[in-house]
N, C-alpha and C positions, 0 to 999 in steps of 0.2 A: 502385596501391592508395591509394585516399585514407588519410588520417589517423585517420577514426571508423571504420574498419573493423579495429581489433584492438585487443584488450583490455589495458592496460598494467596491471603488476601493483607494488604496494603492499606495501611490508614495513617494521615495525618490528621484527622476528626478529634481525636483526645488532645493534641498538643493545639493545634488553632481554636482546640473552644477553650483551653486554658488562655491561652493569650488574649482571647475576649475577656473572658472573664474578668483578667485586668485591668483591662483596659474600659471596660464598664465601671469595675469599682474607682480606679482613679479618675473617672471622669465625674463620678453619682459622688465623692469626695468632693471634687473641685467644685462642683454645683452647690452642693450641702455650704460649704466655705462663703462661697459670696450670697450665700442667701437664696438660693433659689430650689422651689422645690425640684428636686431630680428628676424623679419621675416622671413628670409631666413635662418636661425640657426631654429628656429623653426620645420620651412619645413623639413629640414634634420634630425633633431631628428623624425618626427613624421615617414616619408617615410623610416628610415633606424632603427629608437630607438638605436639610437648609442648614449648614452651619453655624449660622449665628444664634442658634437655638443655643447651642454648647458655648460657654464658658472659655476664655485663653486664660485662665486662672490655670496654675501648673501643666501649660501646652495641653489643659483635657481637648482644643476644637484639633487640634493635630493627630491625636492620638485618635482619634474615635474616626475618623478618615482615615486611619488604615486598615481596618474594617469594613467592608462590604456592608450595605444594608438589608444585603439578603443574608449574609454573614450571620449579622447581630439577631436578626429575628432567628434563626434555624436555632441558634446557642438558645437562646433564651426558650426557644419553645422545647427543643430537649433537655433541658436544665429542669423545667416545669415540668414535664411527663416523665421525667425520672426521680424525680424528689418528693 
């Protein structure tokens, strides 16, 4: 089989769900920090993308805006069906 007869396949998938990844935990930090529960701030940002759900405690309302809202659910829901 020559070399140009199959398609080789292209992913930045692994490295943007790592950078979610962090960017969830430093935000679920920042929330933890001034007292609120995370998870539930979280949900409301992802279900409304109202930022004022998120926290400027350690820049988390900046950071989670770099993030797509379709981003954060795809991470999370293949994070969940892989674990």
């Amino acid at each position: 089989m020559e070399e140009m007869d199959f398609t080789r396949k292209f992913s930045l998938g692994d490295q943007r769900d790592r950078e979610i990844k962090a960017i969830l935990t430093t935000v679920y930090q920042a929330l933890q920090e001034k007292g609120y529960n995370p998870i539930n701030q979280i949900v409301g940002y992802i279900l409304s993308e109202d930022p004022t759900y998120i926290t400027n405690h350690n820049n988390a309302r900046a950071l989670i805006r770099k993030a797509d809202r379709d981003e954060l659910l795809q991470t999370l829901v293949r994070y969940y069906l892989t674990h």
